[in-house]
N, C-alpha and C positions, 0 to 999 in steps of 0.2 A: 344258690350259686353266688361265690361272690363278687360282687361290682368292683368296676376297674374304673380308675379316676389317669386320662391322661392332660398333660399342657406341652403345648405346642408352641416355639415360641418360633416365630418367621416371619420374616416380614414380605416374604414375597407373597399375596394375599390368596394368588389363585392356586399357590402351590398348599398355604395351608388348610384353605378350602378341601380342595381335594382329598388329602391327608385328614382331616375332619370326614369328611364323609364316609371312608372308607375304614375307617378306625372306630366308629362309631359302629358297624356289624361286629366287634370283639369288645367292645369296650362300652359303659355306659355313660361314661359324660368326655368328653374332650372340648376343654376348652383353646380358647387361640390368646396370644398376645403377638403385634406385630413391632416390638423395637424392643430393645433389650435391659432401661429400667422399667417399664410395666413388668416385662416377661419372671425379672429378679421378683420383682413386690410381689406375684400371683404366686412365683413357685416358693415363698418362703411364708403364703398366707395358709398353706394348709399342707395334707400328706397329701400326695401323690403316687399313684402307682408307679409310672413313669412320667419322663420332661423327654418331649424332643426337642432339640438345640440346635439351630443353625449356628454355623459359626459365624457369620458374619452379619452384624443386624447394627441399625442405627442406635445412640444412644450407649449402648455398653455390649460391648463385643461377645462371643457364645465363651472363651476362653474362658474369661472375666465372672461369667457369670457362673460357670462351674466350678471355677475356684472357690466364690461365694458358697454356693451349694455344698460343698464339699469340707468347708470348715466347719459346719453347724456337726452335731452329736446324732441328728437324725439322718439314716439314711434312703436318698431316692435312688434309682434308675435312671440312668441317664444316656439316650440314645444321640448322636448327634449326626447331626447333617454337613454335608461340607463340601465344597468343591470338587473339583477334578485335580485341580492342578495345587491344592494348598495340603500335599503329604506332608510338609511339617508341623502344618499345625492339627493334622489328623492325629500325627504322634504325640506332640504335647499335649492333646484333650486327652489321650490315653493315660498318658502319664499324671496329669493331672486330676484324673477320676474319670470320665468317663467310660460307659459300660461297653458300648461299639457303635460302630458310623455308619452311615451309610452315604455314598458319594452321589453327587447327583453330575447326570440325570441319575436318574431310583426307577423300578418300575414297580408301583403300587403292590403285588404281586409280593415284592422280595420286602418291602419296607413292614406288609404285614407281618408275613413269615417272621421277620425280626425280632418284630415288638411282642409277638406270642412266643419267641426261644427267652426272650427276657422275665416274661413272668413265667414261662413252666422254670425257668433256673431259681428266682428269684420263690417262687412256692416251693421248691426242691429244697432247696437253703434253709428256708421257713421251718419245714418238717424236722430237718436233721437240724435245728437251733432248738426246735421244742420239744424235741423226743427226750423222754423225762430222764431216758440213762444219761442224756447227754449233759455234762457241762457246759454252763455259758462259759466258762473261763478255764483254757486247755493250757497247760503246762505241761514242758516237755526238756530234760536238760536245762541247761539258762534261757528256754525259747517261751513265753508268754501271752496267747492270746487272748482277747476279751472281744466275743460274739456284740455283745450289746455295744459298746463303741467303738467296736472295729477296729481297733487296734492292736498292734503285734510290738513287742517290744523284745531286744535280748541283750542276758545279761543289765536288765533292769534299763535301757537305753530304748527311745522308739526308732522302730523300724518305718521308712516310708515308704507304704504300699500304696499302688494303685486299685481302685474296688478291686478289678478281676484276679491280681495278684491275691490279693484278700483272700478273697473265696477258692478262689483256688489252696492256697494255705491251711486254709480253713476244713476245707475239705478231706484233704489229706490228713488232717490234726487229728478229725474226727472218727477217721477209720487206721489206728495204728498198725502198720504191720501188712496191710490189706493190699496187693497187689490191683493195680489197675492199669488198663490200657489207654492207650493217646483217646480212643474215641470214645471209651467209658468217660474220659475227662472230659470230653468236649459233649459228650450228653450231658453228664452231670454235673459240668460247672457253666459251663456256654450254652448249654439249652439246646444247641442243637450239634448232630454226627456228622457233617456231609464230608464226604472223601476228597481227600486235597487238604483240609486244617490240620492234618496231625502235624504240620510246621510249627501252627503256633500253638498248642501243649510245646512243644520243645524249646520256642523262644521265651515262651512264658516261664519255663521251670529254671532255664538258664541264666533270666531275670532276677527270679527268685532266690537263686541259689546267690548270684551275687551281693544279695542284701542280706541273706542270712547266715548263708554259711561261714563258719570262720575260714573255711580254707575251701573255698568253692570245686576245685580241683579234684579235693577230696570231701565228697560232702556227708556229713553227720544226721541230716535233718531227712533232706530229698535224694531217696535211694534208687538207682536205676537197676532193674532185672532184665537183663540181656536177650532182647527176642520177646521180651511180655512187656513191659512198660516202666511202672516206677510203684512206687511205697514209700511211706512214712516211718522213719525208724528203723533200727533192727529186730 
């Protein structure tokens, strides 16, 4: 089986105690940092499976630190933690790469749930990157992806994605043609179905469409099929 390396950066201690404890039945090592340059230096000292990220920690903020994360060529998981009352910067950690949040209060319960829809997505991805038919590097019309750096570019231009934009893209690239539904997507790109998310498959493709499509209106890339879901292509 294999071992799951998480970091935890928080500074609230008994919160990331807990979180330790409880992460530690799924996971074989979870380490802690409580302020936010230790937490940069640990998650840029090695791979990790996942980071969870408070957003708000002494020394350099959880934004700040994702941003860091997020320019290097390797990629981690990035879960983050955040307030109640701080939606805008729940959005800009999305925007900015992180994978999903959870608000606190959390209940242990759903924080696990979480972190195990991150790695079955995250080994889903894995498979269909190494499946030997597969290309690392999907070209389609002037639209150009590259698996190994995660980057999408069109007509020779880079496109800015956020991870799950990515994978989501990514996904689609890989099965041309293949019709799928909101909740085949949220299996197989979010890790997990629960009913009530097929909003965001919709907001996410609408994202999408607006950074790739030349005429979002009319889209070329991201096909919608009336009553079934969407596809890649014609």
């Amino acid at each position: 089986m294999e071992t799951k390396s998480v970091l935890v950066i928080e500074d609230e201690l008994d919160i990331a105690r807990l979180i330790r404890l409880h992460l530690l039945e799924c996971c074989d090592q979870v380490e802690l940092a409580d302020n936010g340059l230790d937490g940069l230096k640990l998650a840029q000292s090695r791979d990790w499976d996942l980071i969870l990220l408070d957003l708000r920690l002494p020394g350099m903020n959880g934004l700040d630190i994702c941003k860091q994360l997020r320019s290097r060529q390797s990629y981690v998981p990035i879960l983050m933690l955040t307030a109640k009352s701080s939606e805008l910067d729940r959005v800009l950690g999305l925007e900015i790469g992180a994978d999903d949040y959870l608000t606190k209060p959390f209940s242990v319960q759903e924080l696990v749930a979480r972190v195990k829809a991150i790695f079955r997505r995250c080994e889903a991805m894995r498979k269909v990157q190494q499946d030997t038919t597969q290309q690392r590097l999907i070209r389609y019309q002037d639209l150009e992806l590259d698996a190994d750096k995660r980057q999408a570019r069109r007509q020779g231009d880079a496109v800015e994605l956020t991870a799950r934009e990515f994978d989501l893209l990514f996904h689609f690239a890989s099965h041309p043609g293949r019709v799928f539904s909101r909740a085949q997507l949220l299996d197989c790109v979010w890790g997990y179905g629960h009913d009530g998310y097929e909003h965001t498959v919709n907001s996410h493709i609408n994202r999408l469409r607006s950074k790739i499509e030349p005429d979002p209106a009319h889209p070329i890339y991201i096909l919608t099929v009336w009553g079934v879901g969407y596809r890649f292509g014609q």
